[in-house]
C-alpha positions in Angstrom: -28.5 -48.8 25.8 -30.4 -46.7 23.5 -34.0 -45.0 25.2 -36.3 -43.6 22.8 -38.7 -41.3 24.1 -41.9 -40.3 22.4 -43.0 -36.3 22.9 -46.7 -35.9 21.7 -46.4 -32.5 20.5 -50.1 -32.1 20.2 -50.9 -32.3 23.9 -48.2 -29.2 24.1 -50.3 -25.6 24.1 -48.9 -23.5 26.5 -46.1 -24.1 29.3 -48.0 -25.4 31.6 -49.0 -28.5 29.0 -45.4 -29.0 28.1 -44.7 -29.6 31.8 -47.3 -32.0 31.8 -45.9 -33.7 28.6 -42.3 -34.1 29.7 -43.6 -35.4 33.3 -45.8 -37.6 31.4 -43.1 -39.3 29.4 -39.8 -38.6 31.2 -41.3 -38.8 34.9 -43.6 -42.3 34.5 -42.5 -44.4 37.6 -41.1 -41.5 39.8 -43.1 -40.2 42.7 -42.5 -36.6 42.2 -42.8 -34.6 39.0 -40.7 -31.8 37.4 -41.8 -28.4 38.7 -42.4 -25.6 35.5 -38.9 -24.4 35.1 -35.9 -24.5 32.1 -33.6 -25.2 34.8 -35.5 -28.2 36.1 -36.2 -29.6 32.8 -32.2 -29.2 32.1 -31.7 -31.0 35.5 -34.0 -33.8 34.2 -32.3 -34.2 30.5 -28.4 -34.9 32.9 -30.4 -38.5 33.8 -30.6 -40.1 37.0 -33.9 -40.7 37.6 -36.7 -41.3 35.3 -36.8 -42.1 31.8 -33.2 -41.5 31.0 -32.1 -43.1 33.9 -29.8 -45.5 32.9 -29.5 -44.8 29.3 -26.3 -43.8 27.9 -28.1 -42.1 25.1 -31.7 -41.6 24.0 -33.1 -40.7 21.0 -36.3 -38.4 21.6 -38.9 -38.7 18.9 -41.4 -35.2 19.1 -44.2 -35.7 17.1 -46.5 -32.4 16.1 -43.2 -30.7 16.5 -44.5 -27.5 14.5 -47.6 -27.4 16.7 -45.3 -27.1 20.1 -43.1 -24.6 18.1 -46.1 -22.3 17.7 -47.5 -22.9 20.7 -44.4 -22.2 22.7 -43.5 -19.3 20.5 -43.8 -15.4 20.6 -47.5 -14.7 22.2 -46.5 -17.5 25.0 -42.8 -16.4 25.6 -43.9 -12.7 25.6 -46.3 -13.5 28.1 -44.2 -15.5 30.0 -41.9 -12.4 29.8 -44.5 -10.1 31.0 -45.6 -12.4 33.9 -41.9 -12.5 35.8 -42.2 -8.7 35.3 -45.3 -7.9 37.0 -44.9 -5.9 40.4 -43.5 -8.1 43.4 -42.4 -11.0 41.1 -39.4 -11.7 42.7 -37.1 -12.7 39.5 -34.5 -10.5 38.2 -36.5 -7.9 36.3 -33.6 -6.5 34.4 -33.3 -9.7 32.8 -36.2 -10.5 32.1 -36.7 -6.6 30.3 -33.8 -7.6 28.3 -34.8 -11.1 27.2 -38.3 -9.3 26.2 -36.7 -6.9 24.3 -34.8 -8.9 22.4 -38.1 -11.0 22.0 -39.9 -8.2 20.9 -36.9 -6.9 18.5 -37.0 -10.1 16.5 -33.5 -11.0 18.1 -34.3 -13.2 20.9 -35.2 -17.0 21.4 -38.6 -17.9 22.4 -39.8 -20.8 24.9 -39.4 -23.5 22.2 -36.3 -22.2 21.3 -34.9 -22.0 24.7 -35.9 -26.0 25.3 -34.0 -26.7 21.6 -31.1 -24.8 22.9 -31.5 -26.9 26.6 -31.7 -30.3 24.8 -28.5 -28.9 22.2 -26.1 -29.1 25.2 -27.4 -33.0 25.7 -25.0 -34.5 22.8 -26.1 -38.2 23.7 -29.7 -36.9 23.2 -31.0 -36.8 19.2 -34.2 -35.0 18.9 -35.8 -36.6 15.7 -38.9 -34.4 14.0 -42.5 -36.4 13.1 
């Protein structure tokens, strides 16, 4: 069975509103939510619970794609950066300095591309652009 699953990609502004969107569309029915995290949202796309549960393949429709690109783009991802490398966070900083780097160097992948790149190693999910 083929799920289609509609992203509003106007609701998305920041990360904390693209949380809100996949919970919102992926996480209807469950009790719990996804927390704010790449690796949870990569958990989520494997299936198993929640929208995808039971699908052998979904096709995901984001609408406003372009509006969630920018929003999720440099100024966010270089914040996002900045916040995991603020004094006492307790993530690997040396990463993080690297990833920002290569943010800031024109090299590296920002938020939106790092959810592309998450939903690229899902072959029986097709992202379609509106």
């Amino acid at each position: 069975m083929v799920k289609q699953i509609e992203i509003e990609g106007n609701t998305i502004n920041d990360i904390t509103s693209f949380y809100k969107e996949i919970n919102r569309v992926f996480m209807e029915g469950e009790s719990w939510l996804i927390g704010q995290s790449l690796d949870a949202f990569n958990d989520l796309l494997f299936g198993g619970y929640g929208a995808l549960q039971g699908a052998e393949s979904a096709k995901l429709v984001w609408h406003h794609m372009d509006h969630s690109r920018k929003a999720l783009g440099y100024q966010t991802t270089r914040d996002y950066y900045l916040d995991k490398l603020k004094p006492g966070s307790p993530y690997n900083k040396k990463v993080f300095q690297e990833k920002l780097v290569a943010l800031e160097s024109g090299s590296g992948e920002t938020y939106f591309d790092n959810i592309m790149s998450i939903i690229a190693e899902h072959p029986r999910i097709k992202v379609i652009n509106e």
